[in-house]
N, C-alpha and C positions, 0 to 999 in steps of 0.2 A: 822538566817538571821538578816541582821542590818537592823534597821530602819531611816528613812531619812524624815524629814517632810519639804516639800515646799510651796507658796502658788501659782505658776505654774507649772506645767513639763509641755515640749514641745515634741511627740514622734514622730522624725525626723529633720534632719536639712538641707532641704532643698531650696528653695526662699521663701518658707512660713512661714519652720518650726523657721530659722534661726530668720529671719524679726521679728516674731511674737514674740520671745524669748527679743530678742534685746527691742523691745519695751516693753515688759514686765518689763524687769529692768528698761528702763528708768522711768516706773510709779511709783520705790520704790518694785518694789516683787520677792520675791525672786524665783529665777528663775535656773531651770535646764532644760538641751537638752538629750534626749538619740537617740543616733546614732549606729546604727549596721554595718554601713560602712563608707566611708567617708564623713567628714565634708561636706555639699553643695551639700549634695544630689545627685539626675539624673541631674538635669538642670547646675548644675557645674561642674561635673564626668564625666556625659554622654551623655547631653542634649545637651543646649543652647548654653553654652562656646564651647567644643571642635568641635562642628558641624560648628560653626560659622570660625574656624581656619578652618579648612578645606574649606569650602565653599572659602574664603578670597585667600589661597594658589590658588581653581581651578581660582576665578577671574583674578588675577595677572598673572594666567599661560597666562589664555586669554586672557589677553592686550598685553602680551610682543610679542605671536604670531599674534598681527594686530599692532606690532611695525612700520610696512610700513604707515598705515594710519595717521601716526601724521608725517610721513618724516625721522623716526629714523632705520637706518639698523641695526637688532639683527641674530642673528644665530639661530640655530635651538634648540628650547625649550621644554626641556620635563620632564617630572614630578621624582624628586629622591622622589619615595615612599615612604622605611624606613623615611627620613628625613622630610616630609608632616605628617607622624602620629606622630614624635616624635614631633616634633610643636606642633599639635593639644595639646597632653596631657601634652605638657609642658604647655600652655595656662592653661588648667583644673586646673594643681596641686596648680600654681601661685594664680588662684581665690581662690581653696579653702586653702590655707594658710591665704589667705584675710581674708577670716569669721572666719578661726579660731581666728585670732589676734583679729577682731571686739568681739566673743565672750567673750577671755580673756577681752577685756577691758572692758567690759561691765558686767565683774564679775559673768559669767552666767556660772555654772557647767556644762561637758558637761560627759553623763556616757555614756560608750560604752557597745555596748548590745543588744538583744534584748529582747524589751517590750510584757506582755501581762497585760493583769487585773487580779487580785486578787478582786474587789470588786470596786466598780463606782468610786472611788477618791483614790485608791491602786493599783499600777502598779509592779510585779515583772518583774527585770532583769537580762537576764541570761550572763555573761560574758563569758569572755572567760576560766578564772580560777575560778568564784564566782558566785552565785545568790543574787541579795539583794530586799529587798523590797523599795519601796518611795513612799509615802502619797504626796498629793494633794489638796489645796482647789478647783483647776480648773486646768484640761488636755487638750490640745491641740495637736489631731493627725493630723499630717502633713507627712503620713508615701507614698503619690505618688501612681505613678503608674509603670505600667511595659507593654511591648508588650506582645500584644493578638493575639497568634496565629490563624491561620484559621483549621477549623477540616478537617484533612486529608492533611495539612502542617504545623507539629508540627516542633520548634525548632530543630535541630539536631547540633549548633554552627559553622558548616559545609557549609553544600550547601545547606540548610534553615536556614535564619538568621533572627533576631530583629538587630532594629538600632544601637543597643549596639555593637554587632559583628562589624557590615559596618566601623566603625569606627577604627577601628584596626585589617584589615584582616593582615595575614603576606604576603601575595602577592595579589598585584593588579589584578581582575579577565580578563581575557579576554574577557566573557560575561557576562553579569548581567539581572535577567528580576527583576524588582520591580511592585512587589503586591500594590497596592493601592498608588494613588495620590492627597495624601492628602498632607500636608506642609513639611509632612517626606519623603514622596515618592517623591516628585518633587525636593525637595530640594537634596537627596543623586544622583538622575539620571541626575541632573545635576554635579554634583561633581566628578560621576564616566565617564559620560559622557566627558567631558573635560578632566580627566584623559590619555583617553582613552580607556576606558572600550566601549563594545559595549552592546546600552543597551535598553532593552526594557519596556518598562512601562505600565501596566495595571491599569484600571478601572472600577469598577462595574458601574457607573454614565454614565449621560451622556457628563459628562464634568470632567476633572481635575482640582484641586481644587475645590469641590463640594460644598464648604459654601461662594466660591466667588460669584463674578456679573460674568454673561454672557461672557459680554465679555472679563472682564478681563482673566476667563478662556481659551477664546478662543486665545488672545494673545501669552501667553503662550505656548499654546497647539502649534502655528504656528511655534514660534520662536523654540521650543523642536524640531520640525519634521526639521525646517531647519538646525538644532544642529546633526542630524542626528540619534535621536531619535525616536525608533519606537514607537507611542502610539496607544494604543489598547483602547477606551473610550467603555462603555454600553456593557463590556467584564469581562470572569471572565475563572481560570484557575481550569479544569475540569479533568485533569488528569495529573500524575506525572508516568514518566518511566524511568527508570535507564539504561544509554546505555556504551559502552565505549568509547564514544566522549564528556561526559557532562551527565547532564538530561537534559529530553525532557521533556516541559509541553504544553499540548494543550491549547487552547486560545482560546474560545467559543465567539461569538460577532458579531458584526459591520464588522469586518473582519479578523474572525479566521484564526487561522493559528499554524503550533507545533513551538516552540521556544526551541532551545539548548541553555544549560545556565550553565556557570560555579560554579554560585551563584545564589539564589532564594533571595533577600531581601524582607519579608512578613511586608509590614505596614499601615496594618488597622485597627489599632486602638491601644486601651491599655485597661488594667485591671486596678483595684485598691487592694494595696498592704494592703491585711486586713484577711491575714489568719492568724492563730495560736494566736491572738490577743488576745482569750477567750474574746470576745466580749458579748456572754450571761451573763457573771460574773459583766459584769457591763451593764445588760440590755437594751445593743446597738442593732439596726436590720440594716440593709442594704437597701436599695430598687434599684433592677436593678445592683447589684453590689457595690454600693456608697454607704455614708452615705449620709442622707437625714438632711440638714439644714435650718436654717428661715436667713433672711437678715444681721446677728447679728454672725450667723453661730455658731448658738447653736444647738447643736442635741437635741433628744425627754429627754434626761439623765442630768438632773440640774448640773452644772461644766463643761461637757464635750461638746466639743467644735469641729468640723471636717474642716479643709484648704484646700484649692489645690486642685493635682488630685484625690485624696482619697475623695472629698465631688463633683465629678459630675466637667459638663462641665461648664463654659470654663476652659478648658486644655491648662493654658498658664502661664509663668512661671509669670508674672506681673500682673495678678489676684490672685495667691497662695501667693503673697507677702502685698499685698491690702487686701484680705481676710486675713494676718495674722495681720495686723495691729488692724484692727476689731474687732477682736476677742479676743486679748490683751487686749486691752482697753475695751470690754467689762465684761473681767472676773475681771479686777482692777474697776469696777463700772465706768468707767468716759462715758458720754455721746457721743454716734458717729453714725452719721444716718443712719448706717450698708452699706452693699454692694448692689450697683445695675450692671448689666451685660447689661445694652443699651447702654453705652458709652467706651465700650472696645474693644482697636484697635490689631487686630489681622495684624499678618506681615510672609511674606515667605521671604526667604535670597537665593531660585536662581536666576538666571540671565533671563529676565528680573526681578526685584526685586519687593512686590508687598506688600503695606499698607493699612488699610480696618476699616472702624469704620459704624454702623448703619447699615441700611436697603440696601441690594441691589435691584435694582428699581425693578424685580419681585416681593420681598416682600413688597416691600411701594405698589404696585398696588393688589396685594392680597390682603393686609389688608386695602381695600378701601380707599389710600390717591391719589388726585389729583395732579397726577406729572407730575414733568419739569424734564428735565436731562439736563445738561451745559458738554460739554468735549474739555479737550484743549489738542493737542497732541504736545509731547514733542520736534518732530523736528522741529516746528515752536518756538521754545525755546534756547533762544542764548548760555546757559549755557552750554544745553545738547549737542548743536552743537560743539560746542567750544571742549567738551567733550567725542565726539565722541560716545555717546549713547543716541542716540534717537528713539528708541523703547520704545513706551508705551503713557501713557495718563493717565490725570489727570479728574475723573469723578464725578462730584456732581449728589445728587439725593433729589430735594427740594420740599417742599408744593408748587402748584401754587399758592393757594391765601395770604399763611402768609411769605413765603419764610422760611419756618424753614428746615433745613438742618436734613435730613432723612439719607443719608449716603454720605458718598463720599469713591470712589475707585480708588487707587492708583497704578500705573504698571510702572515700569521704572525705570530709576537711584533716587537713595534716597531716594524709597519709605517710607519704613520703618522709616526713621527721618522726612519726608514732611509730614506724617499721623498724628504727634503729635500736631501740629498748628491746626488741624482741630477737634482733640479730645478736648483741650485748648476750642476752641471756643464754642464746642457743649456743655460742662460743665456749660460756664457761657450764652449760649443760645443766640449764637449770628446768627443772621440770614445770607446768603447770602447775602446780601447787604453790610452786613460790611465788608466780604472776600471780595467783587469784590473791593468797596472804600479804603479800606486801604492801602497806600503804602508798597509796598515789592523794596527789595533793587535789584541794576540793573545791572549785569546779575546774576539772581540768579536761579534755578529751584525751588525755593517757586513762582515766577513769576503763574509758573502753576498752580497756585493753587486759585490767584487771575484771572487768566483768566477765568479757569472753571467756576468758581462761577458768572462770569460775563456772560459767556454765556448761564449757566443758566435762566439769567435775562435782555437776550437779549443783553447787553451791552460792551460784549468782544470786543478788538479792535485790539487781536493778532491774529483774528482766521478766 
């Protein structure tokens, strides 16, 4: 076996794995990537990108079928599937040539393979025709995650699926029920929902979206049932029967009921992608399934380093990439005040669309702060009018006596870009005051955002 000596290897190339690499070279080190599948990991294969094509195709279908509501006569619109997934993965492949080329330029080796440890700073990798070994002064695993099945609805690629399947069935289902409503669940039953698909949605919670605010949940939840979306919330599926019309699963809950379904999509949760690793070889432990890291995102093993899903929540692909910056620069020694998780804006891409940073005002009032809540809803919003979606609302959640902006939650069109102004703001600690004073340009749906903040502080003049 050859030897290779570097002073990073990155194992995975991911939003973390990738980022982390990249800037490693830019510090001067030399730097290699080992990949076992494709370049960009889940979140450019299988994640982020191709979900978001999708998502984009079901919106588009939905506008052109409310083409009467802007005054334009269209015909009847309906979904060419083969051509909807070839989209999708055509998206994926396009990103990931992107990294590849960013990695050639950036002179970073990438070996294909899989890694384990031979010893804390020695990784063997098994190719496809070859084994080699590569030395390390500092590793950084960024090797993700993967769908966690439920026991007693194991994968079968079939008629129990992870997100990965949902994404390129060969024919569109007639039924669908989707296990958990989380950003993955809500997001694909919307997608298949519009399709056409008829589709049912469970949740063990009492709400879907389970890490949002109330009522952004509850929005949702309305807009899904008017979608014609059956949801089952504070519900869980208890039994699986095989019939010759479908399976049937029972649906235990709020209001049970058996469900026929062409397809099972099971999405509650993920695992972390950390076996065969020989992780005792280099004196790694897990805790809860993850690696367990400090702010720096150092594990307990001097050199080795854990990113992304593979080092615990948040599970999002803009924290695996922020963590791998981190982490880079702190195995090249340069000084960076590591990672903190209170100012990370999480985002869902169904329709209503929904953007989220800080405390939802449950939790500011658990953790004993003195709240105000400001919410400006978007159909008093010239943009959205204009626009013809105006479903949702823009909602702060502030200290009453400092005005320090604890969260704000976002539901409606643009969520996910309007959320970033307010991440922007809470970083350099700008109070609601300065969201309500500042001009915002006119008509714009940032407007909303400045409203909120005003009504927070009594001062709103669109609401």
């Amino acid at each position: 076996m050859s030897d290779n000596i570097y002073d990073v290897i990155v194992v995975g190339s991911g939003p973390g794995g990738y980022v982390a690499a990249i800037r490693a070279a830019q510090l001067g080190q030399k730097t290699a990537v080992i990949e076992r599948d494709k370049v960009g990991g889940i979140c450019l294969n299988w994640g982020c990108i191709p979900t978001k094509a999708l998502l984009e195709s079901a919106r588009l279908l939905d506008e052109i079928r409310h083409g009467a509501d802007f005054g334009l006569k269209v015909g009847d619109a309906t979904p060419d599937w083969p051509a909807v997934i070839k989209r999708s993965r055509g998206a994926a492949e396009k990103m990931s040539k992107g990294v590849e080329y960013l990695l050639k330029k950036n002179k970073i080796d990438v070996i294909s393979g899989f890694a384990s440890f031979e010893a804390p700073g020695r990784l063997k990798v098994e190719g496809k025709e070859e084994t080699k070994s590569f030395s390390a002064k500092n590793i950084i695993l960024a090797t993700g995650a993967r769908a966690r099945p439920l026991p007693g609805m194991e994968f079968d690629g079939k008629n129990i699926i992870g997100y990965r399947e949902a994404m390129t069935l060969p024919e569109m289902p007639k039924r669908m029920l989707v296990v958990g409503a989380g950003a993955i669940g809500v997001e694909f039953a919307y997608f298949y929902s519009v399709m056409g698909t008829e589709v049912t949605l469970v949740e063990l919670m009492d709400q879907v979206l389970p890490i949002e605010d109330a009522e952004v949940a509850t929005l949702v939840e309305r807009t899904f049932q008017k979608r014609g979306i059956d949801v089952h919330t504070g519900s869980k599926v208890t039994s699986i029967k095989k019939g010759k019309d479908g399976w049937t699963y029972t649906i235990e809950g709020k209001k049970g009921k058996e469900v026929v379904a062409d397809v099972c999509l099971v999405a509650t949760g993920v695992q972390a992608n950390t076996e065969n690793l020989n992780l005792e070889k280099a004196g790694l432990t897990l805790e809860r399934g993850f690696f367990k890291v400090d702010h720096h995102m150092r594990t307990g093993v001097p050199g080795i380093f854990a990113i992304g899903d593979c080092a615990g929540a948040p599970l999002l692909a803009h924290v695996a990439s922020h963590e791998g910056i981190c982490a880079a620069e702190t195995a090249a020694g340069h000084a960076n005040v590591g990672i903190s998780h209170d100012n990370t804006p999480g985002c869902t891409y169904c329709h209503p669309q929904i953007g989220s940073v800080g405390l939802t005002e449950k939790k500011a009032r658990d953790a004993g702060h003195d709240v105000k809540t400001g919410k400006y809803l978007f159909r008093a919003n010239g943009r959205a009018v204009a626009g013809g979606e105006t479903d949702g609302f823009v909602k702060f959640v502030i200290d009453a006596k400092y005005g320090e902006v604890l969260g704000v939650h976002i539901v409606g069109p643009g969520a996910p870009e309007l959320i970033a102004e307010v991440v922007v703001g809470r970083q350099f600690e700008l109070t609601a005051k300065e969201f309500a004073t500042t001009i915002h340009a006119h008509p714009t749906l940032s407007e909303a955002v400045m409203e909120a903040a005003g009504d927070a502080l009594g001062m709103a003049i669109h609401v």
